[in-house]
N, C-alpha and C positions, 0 to 999 in steps of 0.2 A: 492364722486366724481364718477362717471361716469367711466365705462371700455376704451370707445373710447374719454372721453377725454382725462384722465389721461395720456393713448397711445402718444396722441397727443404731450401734455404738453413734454411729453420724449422722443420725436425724434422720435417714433417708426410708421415708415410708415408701406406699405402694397410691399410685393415682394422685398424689399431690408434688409440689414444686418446692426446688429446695436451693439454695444459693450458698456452694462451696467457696470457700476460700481454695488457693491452690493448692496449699499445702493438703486440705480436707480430701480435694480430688485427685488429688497423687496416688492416696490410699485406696481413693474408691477402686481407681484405675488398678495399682496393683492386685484387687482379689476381684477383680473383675473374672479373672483367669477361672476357670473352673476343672479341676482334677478328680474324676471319679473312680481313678483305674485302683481295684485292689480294696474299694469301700462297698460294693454294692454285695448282697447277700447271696443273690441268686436264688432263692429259696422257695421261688414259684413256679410250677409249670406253665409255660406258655399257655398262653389259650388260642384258640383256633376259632376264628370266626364259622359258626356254621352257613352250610350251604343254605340259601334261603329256596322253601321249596316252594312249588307251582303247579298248578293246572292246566287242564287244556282246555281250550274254549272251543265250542261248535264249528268255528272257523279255523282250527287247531292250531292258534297261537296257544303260547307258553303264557299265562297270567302269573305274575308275582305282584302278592299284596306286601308292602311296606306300611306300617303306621309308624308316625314320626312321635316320640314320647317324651315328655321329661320323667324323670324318676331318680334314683339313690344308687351312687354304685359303691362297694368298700372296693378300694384299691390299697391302704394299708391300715394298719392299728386304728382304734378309734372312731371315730366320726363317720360315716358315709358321707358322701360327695355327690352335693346337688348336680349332675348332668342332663342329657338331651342322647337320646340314641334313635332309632329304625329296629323296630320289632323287639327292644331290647333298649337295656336302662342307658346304655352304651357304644359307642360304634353302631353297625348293621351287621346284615348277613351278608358274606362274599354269592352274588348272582355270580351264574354261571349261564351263557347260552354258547350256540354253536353257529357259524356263519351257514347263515343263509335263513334260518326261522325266522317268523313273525315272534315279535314277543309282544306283551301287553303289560301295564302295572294296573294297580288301584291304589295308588297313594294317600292317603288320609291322612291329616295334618292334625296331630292331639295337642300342640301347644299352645300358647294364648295368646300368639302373633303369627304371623306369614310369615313363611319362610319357602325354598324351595327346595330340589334335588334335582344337580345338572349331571351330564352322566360323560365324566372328564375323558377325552380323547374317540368319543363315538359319533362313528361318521351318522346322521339323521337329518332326518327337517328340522328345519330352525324353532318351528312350533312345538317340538318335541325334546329343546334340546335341554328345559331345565335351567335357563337361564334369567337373570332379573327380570325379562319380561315372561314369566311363567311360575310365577309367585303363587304361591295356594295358602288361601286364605286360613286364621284361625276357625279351624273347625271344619275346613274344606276337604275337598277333593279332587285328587289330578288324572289324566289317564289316558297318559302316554302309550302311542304305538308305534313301530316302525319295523321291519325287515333288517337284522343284523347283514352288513354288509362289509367286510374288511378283513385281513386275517386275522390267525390267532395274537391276543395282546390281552398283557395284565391292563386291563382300565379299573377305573375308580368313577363313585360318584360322591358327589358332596355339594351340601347348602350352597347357595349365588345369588341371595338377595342383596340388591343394589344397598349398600354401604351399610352392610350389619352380616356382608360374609366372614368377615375374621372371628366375628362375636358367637355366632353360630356354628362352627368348625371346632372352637374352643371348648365348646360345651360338649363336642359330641357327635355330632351328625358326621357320618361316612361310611365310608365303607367298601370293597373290591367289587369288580365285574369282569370276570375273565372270560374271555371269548375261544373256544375251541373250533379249531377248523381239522379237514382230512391231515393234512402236514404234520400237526401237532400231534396229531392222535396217532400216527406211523409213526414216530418216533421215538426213541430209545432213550430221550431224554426223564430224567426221576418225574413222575406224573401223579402219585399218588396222593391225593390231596389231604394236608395233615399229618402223612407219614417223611415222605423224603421229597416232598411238594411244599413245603411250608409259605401260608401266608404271612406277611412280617410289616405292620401299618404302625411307622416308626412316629412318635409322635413326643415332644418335648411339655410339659407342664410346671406350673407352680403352683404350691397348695400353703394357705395362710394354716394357721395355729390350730384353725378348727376342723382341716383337711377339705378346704372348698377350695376351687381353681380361684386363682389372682391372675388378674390378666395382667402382666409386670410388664413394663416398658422398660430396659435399662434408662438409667439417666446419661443421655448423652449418647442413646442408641438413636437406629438408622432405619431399621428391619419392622418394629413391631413388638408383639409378644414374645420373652424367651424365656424359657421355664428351664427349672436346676436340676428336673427329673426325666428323667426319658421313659416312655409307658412303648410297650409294644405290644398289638392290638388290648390295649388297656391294660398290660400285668406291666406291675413295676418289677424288676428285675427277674426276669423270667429266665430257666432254662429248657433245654431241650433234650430228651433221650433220644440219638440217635441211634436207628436201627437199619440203617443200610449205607454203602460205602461213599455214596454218591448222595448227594441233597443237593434239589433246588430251593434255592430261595425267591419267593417274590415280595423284593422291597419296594416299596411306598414310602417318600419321605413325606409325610400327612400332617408335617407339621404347619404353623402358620408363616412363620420366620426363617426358621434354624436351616443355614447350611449341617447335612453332612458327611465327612470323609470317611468312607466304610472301610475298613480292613478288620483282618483278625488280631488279637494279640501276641501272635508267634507268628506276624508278617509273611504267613502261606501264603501261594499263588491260590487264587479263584479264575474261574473263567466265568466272561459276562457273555451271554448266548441271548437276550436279547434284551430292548428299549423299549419307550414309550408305546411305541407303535407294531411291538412284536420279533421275531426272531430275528439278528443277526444275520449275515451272510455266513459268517462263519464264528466260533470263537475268540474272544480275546482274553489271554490270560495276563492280568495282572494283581498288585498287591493293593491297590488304593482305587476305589469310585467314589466321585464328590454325588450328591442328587440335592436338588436348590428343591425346595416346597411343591409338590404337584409329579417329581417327576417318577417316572418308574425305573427297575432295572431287574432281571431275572441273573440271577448267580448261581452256577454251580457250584459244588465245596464237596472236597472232596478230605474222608477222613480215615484214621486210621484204628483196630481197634482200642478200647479200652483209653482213649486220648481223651484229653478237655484243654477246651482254647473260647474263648471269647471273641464274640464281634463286636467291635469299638469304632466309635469317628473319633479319628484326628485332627491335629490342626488342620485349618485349611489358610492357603495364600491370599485369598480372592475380597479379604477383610478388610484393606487398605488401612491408614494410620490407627482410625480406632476400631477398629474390628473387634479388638479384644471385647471391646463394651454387645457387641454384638452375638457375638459367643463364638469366634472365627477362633480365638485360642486354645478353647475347652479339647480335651481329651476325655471322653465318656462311656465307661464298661455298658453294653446295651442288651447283650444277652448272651448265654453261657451255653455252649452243647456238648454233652456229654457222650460219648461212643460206648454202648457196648462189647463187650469181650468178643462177640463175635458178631459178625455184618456182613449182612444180603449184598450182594451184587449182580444186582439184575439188569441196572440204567449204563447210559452211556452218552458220552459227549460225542453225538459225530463231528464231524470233518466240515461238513456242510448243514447249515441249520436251513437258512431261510432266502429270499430271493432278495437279491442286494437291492436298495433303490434307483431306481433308474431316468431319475427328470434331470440329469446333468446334461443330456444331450437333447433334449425340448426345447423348443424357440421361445419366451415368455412372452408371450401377447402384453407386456405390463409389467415394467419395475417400478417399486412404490419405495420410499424411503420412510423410515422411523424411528425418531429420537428420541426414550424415555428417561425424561429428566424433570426435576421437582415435582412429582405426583401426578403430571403429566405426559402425554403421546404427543411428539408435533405441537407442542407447545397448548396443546386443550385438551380442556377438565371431562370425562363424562356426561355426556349429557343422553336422557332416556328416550329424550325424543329427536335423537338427533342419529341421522344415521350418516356416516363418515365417507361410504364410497361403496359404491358395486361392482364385484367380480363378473364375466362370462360364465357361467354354467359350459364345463369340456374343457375351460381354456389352462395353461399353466403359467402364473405369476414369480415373480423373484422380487422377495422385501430382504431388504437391506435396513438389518435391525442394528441401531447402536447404543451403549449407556455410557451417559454423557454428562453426568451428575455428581461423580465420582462415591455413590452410593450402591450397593449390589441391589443389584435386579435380574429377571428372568425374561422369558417372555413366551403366553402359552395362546395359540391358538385352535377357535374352536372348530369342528365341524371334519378337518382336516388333518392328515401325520406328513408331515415338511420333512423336504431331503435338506442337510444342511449342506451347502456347496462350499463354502471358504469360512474361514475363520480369517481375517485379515488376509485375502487372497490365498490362503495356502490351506492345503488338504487338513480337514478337520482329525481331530484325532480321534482315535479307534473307537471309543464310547461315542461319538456324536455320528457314523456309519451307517447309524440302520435310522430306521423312520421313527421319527418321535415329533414332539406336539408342545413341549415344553422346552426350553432351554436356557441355562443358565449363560447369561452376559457379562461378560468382562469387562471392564469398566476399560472405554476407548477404544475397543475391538470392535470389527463389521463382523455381522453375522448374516451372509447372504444362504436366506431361503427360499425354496423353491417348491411351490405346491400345485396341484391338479383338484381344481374342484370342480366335483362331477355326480350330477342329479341334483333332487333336493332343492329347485328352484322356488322363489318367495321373495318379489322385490319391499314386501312391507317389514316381514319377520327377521331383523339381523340377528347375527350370531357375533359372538365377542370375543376382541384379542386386547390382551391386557398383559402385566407384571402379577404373576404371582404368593409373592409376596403378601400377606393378605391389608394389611393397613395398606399399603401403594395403593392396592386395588381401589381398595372403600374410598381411597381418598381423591381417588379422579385417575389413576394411572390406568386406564383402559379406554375403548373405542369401538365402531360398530359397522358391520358390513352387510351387504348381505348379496345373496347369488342369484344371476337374472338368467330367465330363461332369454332367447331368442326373440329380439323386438322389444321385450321388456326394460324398462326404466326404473329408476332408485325410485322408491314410494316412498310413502308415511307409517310410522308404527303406530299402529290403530291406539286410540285413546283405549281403547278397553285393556290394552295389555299394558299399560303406561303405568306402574305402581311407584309416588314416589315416597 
């Protein structure tokens, strides 16, 4: 039987409350489970977010205009699908800049509420970073600038209004920001964007009768929303013609909820060459990468002619008792590639990608501890006018992150890419090595991180570290910091940026 029909069969709508006998929830529980391997058509091409292009301005930054839309997208038979996109009915355009440019936006907000665009893992001023307090009104206009500063990294941006980010993400709003530095561009690594560079913004949904998103809450789930369909960059079962031996992947897991476990369907080795916060030190090849909601990871795949294989998530272990209700048991086909008879071999995995992290051996002016449990940091809710604690501007900290709930959660912060030092005192494993910004928590595990935050002083304007997770969020699982220059003290968040 079927997960949505069973549902059905048992009274169990969408947004209302329903009181199982055990016997009724035995059954929920067993098609909880969800199996897509071997059901999906594949019968669409990918689509490829276009480059979004830009200007130069007298001062010769780069301007990108984004306007934020609602409109109609078809994603299968039938009905179109009321969403929310950037310059497009759906998603946005993948930005591209290169370290060191000024860049500029002109954001224009075409929906009939405030909403924003935070720009996930880019180091900036806090005034610029796109976060609840830099909300743009219906009908408004934002316009952000800053100096790209960091290496090369797949980033993302997406909505962060203060307790209507899940609602917002859901509908639509996101999109990539990839940053190109000298390193990158010397490199032998697949770089062609679209061809053996593929963008891949993995995203789970559910569509009622009339094909419009349901924001489904399992009953008796932990996470949020979890949808039966997996879209990547909006195509429901898409595949890919490949034409060259070697393909990068950059995955996005953009969903709101959904842990997922990447492999292929013929459990081929990949090699992951870099994280949140950009290249590897060096390759790691293996068969399975988990990515919690927010995170990134660049994959090479290497194929042979004339082959077809599938990328799929697995189960994953990190579900605890009821995970299944969570989608921690699902097996799900997410996209198909198809090889050509014959393929380019131009790219290559070197030996050495990128410069390892290096604050293991920094003195931390400041260890902070953090418990995220019941929708909470340290046992308190978000608050907009509340700002939690001030950093040194140059100095290097170490938080000691734990989840203590027995509920899965993440933990992403802003402004900053954290070296992960211990997982439970012992060297973290090969995917958590390079610099990233989000990380997914083990329910009773320490996670001691260690960051350098440097420039960008504003003792009014915090910047925000939370569970990404998107209901955690809205529900109070986050908090606010912000970086002091020299002599400087924790201020006030000016009333004017205070939206509640």
């Amino acid at each position: 039987m079927k997960r949505r029909t069973a549902l059905k069969a048992l009274g169990i709508g969408i947004g209302g409350s329903v009181v199982l006998t055990s016997g009724g929830y035995g059954v929920y529980y067993a098609v909880a489970k969800q199996d897509t391997v071997g059901k999906v058509a594949f019968d669409k091409a990918l689509s490829i977010p276009p480059l979004a292009e830009s200007r130069t301005s007298s001062s010769g930054a780069r301007v990108f205009t984004l306007g934020i839309q609602s409109g109609r997208t078809r994603f299968k038979a039938g009905a179109t699908t009321s969403t929310w996109g950037v310059n497009g009915t759906y998603l946005g355009p993948t930005i591209r800049a290169r370290r060191g440019e000024q860049v500029e936006f002109d954001i224009r907000n075409g929906l009939d509420r405030e909403t924003s665009l935070h720009w996930h893992g880019m180091h900036l001023p806090a005034a610029m970073d796109g976060g609840p307090h830099q909300a743009v009104p219906a009908g408004g206009t934002w316009q952000p600038r800053w100096t790209v500063d960091q290496p090369a990294a797949t980033l993302w941006y997406h909505p962060h209004v203060h307790g209507a980010t899940a609602d917002h993400m859901y509908r639509g709003l996101g999109g990539l920001f990839i940053v190109d530095d000298e390193d990158t561009e010397a490199s032998k690594l697949p770089s062609e964007y679209g061809v053996d560079d593929i963008p891949m913004i993995v995203q789970d949904r559910a569509f009622n009768g009339d094909n419009q998103f349901e924001e489904r809450v399992p009953l008796g789930g932990s996470l949020g929303v979890i949808g039966d369909e997996v879209l990547v960059n909006g195509t429901i079962g898409p595949y890919v013609d490949v034409t060259t031996r070697l393909v990068r992947l950059r995955l996005l897991n953009g969903s709101n909820a959904r842990l997922y476990n990447f492999g292929f369907s013929d459990d081929r080795t990949f090699s992951l060459v870099a994280t949140d916060g950009g290249l590897l030190p060096r390759p790691w090849n293996t068969e399975r990468l988990y990515l919690s909601p927010g995170e990134r990871a660049e994959i090479v795949v290497a194929f042979k002619p004339g082959e077809q294989v599938e990328l799929r998530s697995y189960p994953s272990e990190f579900g605890g008792t009821l995970g299944r209700l969570d989608g921690f048991d699902d097996r799900l086909d997410i996209c198909r590639f198809r090889a050509a008879a014959t393929l380019s071999d131009r790219a290559e995995i070197p030996a050495v990608l990128g410069v390892a992290p290096d604050l293991d051996g920094e003195e931390p002016v400041k260890e902070r501890s953090f418990v995220l449990a019941s929708d909470q940091i340290n046992g308190r809710s978000m608050a907009m006018d509340r700002i939690d604690f001030g950093v040194r501007e140059g100095t290097v900290e170490v938080w000691d992150v734990v989840n203590d709930n027995g509920f899965p959660h993440n933990f992403h912060v802003h402004d900053v890419q954290f070296q992960v030092l211990t997982v439970d005192d012992a060297k973290p494993e090969p995917h958590l090595r390079g610099w990233k910004d989000t990380v997914l928590l083990a329910q009773g595990r320490h996670y001691r991180l260690a960051m350098r935050f440097r420039g960008h002083t504003d003792p009014n304007t915090p910047y925000m570290y939370h569970c990404h997770l998107l209901q955690h969020e809205d529900e109070g699982m986050m908090g606010q910091f912000v970086v002091l220059g020299e002599g400087e003290k924790v201020g006030v968040v000016p009333q004017a940026h205070h939206h509640s």
